[in-house]
N, C-alpha and C positions, 0 to 999 in steps of 0.2 A: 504494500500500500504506500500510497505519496507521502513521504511525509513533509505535509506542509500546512500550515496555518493558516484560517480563513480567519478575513478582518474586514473584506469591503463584500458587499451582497448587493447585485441591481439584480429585483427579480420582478422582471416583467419581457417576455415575448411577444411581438405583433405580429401575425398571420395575416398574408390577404387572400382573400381567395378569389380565381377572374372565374364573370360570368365571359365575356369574349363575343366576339360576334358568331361566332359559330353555337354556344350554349345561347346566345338569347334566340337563335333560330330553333334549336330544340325547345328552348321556353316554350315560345311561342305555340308549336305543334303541341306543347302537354297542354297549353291551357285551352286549347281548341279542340282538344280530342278526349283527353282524361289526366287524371291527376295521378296515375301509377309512374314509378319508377323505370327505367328503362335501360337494358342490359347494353354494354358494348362503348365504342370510343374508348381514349387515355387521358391519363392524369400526367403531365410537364409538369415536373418541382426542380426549382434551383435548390442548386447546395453548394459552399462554397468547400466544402472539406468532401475527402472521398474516404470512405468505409474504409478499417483497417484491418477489421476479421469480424465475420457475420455471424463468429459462436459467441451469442450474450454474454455468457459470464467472462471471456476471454477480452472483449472491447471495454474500450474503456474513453471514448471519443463517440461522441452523440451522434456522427453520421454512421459510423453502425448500426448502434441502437434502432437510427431511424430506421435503415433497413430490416435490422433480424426483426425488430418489432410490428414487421409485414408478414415476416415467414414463420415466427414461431409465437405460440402461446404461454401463458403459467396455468397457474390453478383456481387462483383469481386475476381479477380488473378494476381497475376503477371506470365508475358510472359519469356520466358528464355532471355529474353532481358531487364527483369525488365521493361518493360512498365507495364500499366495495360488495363485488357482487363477481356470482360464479364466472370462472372461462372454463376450462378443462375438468371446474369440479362443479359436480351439479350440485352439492350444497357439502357442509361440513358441519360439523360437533365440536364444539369447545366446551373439556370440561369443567366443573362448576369453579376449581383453582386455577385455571386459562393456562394448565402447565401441559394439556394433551387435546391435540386437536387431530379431528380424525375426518380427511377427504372422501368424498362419495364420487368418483370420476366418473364423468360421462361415457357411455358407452357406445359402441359404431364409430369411433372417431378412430379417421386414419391417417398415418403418413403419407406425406405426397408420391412416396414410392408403391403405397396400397400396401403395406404392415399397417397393422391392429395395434393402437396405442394403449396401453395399458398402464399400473401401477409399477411396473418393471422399469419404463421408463423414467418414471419420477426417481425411482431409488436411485435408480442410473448416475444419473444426474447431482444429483446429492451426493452421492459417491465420489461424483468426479471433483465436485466445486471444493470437497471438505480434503480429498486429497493433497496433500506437503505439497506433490511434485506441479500443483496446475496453479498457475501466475495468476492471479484473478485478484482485483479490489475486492468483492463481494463475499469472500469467504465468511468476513467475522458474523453476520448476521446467521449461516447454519453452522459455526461452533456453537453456536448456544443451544444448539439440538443436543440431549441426552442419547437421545433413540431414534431412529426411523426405520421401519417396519412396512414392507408389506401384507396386507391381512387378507387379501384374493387379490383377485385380476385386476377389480375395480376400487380396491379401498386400500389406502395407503393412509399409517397414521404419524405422527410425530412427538415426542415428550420431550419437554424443555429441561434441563436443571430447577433456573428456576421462572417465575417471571420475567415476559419478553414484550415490550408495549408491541413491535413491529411484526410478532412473529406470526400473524397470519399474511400481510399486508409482504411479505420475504418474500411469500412462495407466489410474485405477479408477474414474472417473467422469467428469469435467469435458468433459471434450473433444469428444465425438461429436455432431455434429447435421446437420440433414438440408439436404444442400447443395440437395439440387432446392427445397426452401421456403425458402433462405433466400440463395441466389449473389445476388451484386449489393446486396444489403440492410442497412441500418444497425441489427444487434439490437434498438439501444437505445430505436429509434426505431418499432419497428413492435408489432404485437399480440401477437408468440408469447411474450412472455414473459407473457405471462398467460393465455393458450391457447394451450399446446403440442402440438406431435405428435412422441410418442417411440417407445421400443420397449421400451418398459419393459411390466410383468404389470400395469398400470393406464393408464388414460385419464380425464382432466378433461375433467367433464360439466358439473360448474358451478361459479362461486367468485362468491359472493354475500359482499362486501366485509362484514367486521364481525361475521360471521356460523358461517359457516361453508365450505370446497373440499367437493365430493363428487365420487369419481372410481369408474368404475365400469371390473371387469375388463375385459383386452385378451383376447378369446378365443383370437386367435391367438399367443399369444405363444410367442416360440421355446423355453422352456425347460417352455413346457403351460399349459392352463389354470390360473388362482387358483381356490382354493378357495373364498375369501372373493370374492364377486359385488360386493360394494360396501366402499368405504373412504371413511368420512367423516373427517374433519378439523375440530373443534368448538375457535371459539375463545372461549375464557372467561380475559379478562386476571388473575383473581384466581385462586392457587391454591388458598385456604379453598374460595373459592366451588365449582371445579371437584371439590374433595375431596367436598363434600356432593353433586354432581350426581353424581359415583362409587357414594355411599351411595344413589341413589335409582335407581342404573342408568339413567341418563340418559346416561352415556358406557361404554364398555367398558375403558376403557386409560389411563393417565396414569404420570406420573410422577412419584413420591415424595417431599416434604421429610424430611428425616432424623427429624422428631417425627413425621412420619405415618405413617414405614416403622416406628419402633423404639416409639413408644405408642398411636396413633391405630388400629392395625390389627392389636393385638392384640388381641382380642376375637374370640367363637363368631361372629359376623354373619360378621366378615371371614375366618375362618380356611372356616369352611362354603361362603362364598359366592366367594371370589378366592382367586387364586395369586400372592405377588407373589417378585418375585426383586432377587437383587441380584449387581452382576459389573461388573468393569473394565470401563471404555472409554477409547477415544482423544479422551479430553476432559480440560478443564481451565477454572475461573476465575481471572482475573486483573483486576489494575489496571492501568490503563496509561495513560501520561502522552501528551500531546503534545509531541512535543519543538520545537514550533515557540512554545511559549511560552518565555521567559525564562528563568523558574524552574527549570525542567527539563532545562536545555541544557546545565548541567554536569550530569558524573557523581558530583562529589560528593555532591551533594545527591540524589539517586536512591537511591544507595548509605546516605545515612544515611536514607532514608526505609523504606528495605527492615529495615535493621538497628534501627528504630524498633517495627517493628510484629512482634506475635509471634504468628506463624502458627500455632503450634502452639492458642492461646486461640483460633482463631476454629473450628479444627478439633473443639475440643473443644466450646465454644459453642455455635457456628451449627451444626454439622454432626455432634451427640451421635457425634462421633469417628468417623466414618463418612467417611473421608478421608483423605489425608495429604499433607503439603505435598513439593513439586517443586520442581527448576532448570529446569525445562525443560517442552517439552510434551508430552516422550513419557513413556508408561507406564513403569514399573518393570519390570524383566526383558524386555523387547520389546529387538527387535535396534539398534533407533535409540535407545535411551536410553545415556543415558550418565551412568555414578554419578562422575565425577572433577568435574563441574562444582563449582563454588563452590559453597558456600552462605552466608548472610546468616542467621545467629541471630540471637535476639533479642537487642541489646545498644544500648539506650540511650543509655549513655553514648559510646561510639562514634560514634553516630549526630549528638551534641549537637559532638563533636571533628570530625566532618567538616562539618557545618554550619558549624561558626565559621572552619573554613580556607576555606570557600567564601564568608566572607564575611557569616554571616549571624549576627547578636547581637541581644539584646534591649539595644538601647541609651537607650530611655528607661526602663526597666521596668516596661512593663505590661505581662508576661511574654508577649510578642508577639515574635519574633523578626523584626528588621527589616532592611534594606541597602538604603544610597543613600537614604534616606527613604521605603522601600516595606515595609507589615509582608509577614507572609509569610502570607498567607491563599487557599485557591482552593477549587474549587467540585467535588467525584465527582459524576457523573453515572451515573444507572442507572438500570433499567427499572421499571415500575410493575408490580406484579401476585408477584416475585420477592421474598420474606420475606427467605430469607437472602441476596442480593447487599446488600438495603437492612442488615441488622442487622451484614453484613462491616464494612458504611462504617460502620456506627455504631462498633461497637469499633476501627477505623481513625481514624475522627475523633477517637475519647478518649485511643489511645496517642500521636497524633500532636501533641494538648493538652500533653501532657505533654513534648516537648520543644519545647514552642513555637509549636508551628505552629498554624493556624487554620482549620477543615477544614469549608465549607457543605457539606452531600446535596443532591442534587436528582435524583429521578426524574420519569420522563419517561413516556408512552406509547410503546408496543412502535415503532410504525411512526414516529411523530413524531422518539422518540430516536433511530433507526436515519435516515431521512432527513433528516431536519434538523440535526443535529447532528453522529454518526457518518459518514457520507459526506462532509457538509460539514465536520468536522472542525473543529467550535463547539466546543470542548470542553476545560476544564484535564487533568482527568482521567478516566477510565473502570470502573466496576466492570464486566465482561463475560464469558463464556463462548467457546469455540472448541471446536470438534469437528476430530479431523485422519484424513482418511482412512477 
């Protein structure tokens, strides 16, 4: 797992979604004929990042996610109401100490290779996630499993040590995969993470590096056929750029910089031609340190860095207020958030009083804050293609000038920063994203 320290949180996402002149043509024909749904045509989505392996628990960068999160299922889902409600399990049992919770799987549901899904696959899976040898962020949430037990074909239970707030809400994706393709097998090491077979309402048809995934419906799939026939996946590292393939209907779907939602897409074109919307998620940007470097390995110095920078300027800045800053990763009013946490306002001067009990002064003054003979400079790393993570660091770089400190950017390519760096954990610091759940 990363280790690194969350201290800044903008958690708000903007989706738009185009009606296009090709959908208000079909408009048209539904409202003239009947109000049913109608099978066939695709879905265009911009991305600026490209998938780096499409086995859930192995990803660890949200354009995976996006995709496996077409191909494969969990056991539950969340409702657009954020409750949760069955996927793979037609209901569950928790018992009256919430320490053994016991799945009832849906039955007839199969792999897109036409194998029989059963409770073999869940153990499968958990098997593999709880495994030493498998790299995965996600592990700590099934060490908190005592037990997992198949009970038949269709009932698979779990028993905690002890209380687990999260531990139904664990089993919403990551876990399931197909032990007949994969017993005996080193994930890491074979093809399916980049051609998989799930059971999810899509199947990957092709993924032409650089380019673009195209996955086309699963007909069988257990909860019905997709309406939508084809889901492409278009990757264009620049968001300007992908904004104009927007205007030219070259993609159907993307998502919004805060100048594109609140200036760029007001106008008759846009308002005629697209829907866009806007709505919480369980996301959040942060910065985050290594703590295997030096610098970072007191808390002091973390804590004056948090109390350096003022979040509220970059919310108002980068994100024309379309945000609000966090302790944490969960949402506001969601049952896991918690409003007693700390918070770190902005306060300077503070920032300057903990630095110097950590040790750290500008002792020859060339207003460089230095210790032991080392000034105090290091390098944020972030992705290329992302306006506002680069313009965060910029206003990060200029308040952290200001008590001293000495702050290089350096972005990176989506897949380069993510492999090279991020896994290999090359890195002082981090400008990044998380999605949870």
């Amino acid at each position: 797992m990363k280790k690194i320290i969350i201290f800044l949180l903008l958690a708000l996402v903007i989706i738009t979604g185009c009606k296009g002149k090709q959908a208000q043509t079909e408009q048209a024909v539904v409202k003239g004929n009947s109000d049913e749904p109608a099978y066939g045509d695709a879905l265009i989505v911009g991305s600026i990042g490209e998938p780096s392996n499409l086995i859930y628990m192995l990803a660890s960068d949200s354009a995976s996610h996006d995709i496996a999160g077409l191909i494969f299922n969990g056991l539950v889902k969340y409702h657009t109401d954020l409750s949760v409600i069955g996927d793979l399990a037609e209901s569950w049992d928790i018992s009256k100490d919430g320490l053994v919770i016991t799945f009832h799987l849906r039955k007839g549901v199969k792999w897109a290779d036409g194998a029989a899904f059963t409770a073999d696959d869940v153990k499968f899976g958990y098997d593999t996630i709880v495994n030493e040898k498998t790299p995965t962020a996600y592990k700590e949430d099934f060490l908190q499993v005592k037990k997992a037990e198949v009970i038949d074909k269709y009932t698979f239970r779990v028993t905690y040590e002890k209380p687990f707030a999260p531990a139904l809400t664990s089993w919403s994706g990551i876990v399931v995969l197909p032990k007949h393709l994969l017993e005996g097998k080193d994930i890491t090491k074979i093809e399916f993470g980049r051609n998989p077979i799930g059971l999810g309402p899509y199947k990957l048809r092709k993924w032409t590096p650089g380019q673009e995934l195209i996955l086309d419906s699963y007909r069988e799939y257990f909860e019905g056929r997709p309406y939508i026939d084809r889901y492409v996946y278009r990757l264009i590292p620049d968001l300007a750029t992908m904004f104009l393939e927007l205007k030219a209907g070259s993609i159907d779907m993307m998502g919004l910089t805060p100048v594109q939602y609140t200036k760029q897409t007001n106008t008759d074109f846009f308002k005629n031609n697209f829907q866009k919307f806007r709505y919480p998620v369980f996301a959040y940007t942060y910065m985050g340190f290594n703590l295997k470097h030096p610098f970072f390995q007191d808390k002091r110095v973390r804590q004056a860095i948090a109390y350096a920078i003022d979040k509220s300027e970059i919310i108002d800045v980068v994100l024309f207020g379309l945000g609000s800053p966090a302790t944490g990763p969960y949402v506001p009013n969601t049952w896991p958030y918690n409003p007693n946490v700390k918070r770190y306002e902005y306060n300077p001067e503070k920032a300057k009083e903990l630095l110097k009990e950590a040790g750290w002064e500008d002792t020859d003054g060339d207003g460089l804050l230095d210790k032991d003979g080392m000034p105090f400079r290091f390098t944020i790393f972030t992705n290329m293609g992302n306006t506002l993570r680069k313009n965060a660091a910029t206003i990060i770089q200029w308040r952290l000038a200001k008590i001293g400190i000495k702050v290089e950017i350096r972005a990176l390519e989506w897949s380069t920063f993510i492999n090279e760096f991020i896994d290999k954990r090359r890195f002082e610091a981090v400008i990044l994203g998380w999605q949870i759940g």
